[in-house]
C-alpha positions as a Python dict, from the first residue, in 0.01 Angstrom:
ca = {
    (1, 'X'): (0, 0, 0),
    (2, 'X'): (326, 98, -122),
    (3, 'X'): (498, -126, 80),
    (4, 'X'): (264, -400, -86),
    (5, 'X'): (360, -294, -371),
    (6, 'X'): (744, -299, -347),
    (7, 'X'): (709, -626, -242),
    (8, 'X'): (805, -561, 146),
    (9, 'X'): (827, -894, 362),
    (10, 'X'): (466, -924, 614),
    (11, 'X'): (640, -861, 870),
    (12, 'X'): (765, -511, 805),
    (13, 'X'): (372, -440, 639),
    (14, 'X'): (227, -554, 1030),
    (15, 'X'): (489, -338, 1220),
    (16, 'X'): (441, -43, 1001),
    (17, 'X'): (93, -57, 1034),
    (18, 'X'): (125, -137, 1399),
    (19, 'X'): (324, 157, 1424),
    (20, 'X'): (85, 414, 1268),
    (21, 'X'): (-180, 264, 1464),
    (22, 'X'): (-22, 342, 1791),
    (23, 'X'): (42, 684, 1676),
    (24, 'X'): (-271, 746, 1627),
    (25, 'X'): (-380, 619, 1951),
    (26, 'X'): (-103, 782, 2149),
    (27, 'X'): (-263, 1128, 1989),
    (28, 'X'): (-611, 1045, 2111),
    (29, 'X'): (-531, 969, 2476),
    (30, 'X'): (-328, 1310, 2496),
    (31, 'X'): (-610, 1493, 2404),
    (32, 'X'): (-832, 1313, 2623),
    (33, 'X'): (-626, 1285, 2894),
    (34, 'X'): (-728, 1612, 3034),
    (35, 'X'): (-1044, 1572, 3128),
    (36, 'X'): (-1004, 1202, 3274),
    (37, 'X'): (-762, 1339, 3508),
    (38, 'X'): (-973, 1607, 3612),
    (39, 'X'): (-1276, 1402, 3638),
    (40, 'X'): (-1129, 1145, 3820),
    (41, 'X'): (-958, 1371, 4080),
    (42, 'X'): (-1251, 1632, 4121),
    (43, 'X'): (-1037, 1902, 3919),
    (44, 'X'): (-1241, 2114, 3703),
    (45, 'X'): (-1233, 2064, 3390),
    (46, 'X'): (-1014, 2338, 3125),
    (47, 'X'): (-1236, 2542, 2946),
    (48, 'X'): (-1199, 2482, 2571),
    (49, 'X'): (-1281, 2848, 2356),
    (50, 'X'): (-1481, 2823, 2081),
    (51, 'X'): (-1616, 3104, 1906),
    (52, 'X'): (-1988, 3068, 1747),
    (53, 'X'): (-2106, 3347, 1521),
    (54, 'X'): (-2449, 3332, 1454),
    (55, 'X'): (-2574, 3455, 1139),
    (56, 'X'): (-2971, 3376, 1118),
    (57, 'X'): (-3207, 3604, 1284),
    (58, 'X'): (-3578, 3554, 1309),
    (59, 'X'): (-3795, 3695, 1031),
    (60, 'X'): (-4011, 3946, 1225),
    (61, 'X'): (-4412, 3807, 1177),
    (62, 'X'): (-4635, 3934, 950),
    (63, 'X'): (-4945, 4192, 1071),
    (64, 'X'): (-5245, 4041, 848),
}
């Protein structure tokens, strides 16, 4: 937009958007790529950690 506004030529708006587009992309194969590789070659896959804290516990039932 700010490019748009400065009054940039089109064809340095399309590259720079080209440009963040294939940054983004290049960031969402590398985390994929992983677990492709591993499925695709029988590998097993890497464990990812989360920790899950739960926080509810069931109300014990009433007697009536």
């Amino acid at each position: 937009m700010d490019m748009m506004v400065a009054d940039a030529s089109a064809s340095d708006i399309t590259d720079k958007i080209k440009e963040i587009l294939y940054t983004k992309s290049a960031e969402n194969v590398n985390a994929v790529r992983p677990g492709v590789g591993a499925g695709l070659f029988g590998e097993e896959e890497p464990e990812i950690e989360t920790e899950t804290e739960i926080t509810d516990t069931p109300e014990e039932e009433k007697e009536e």
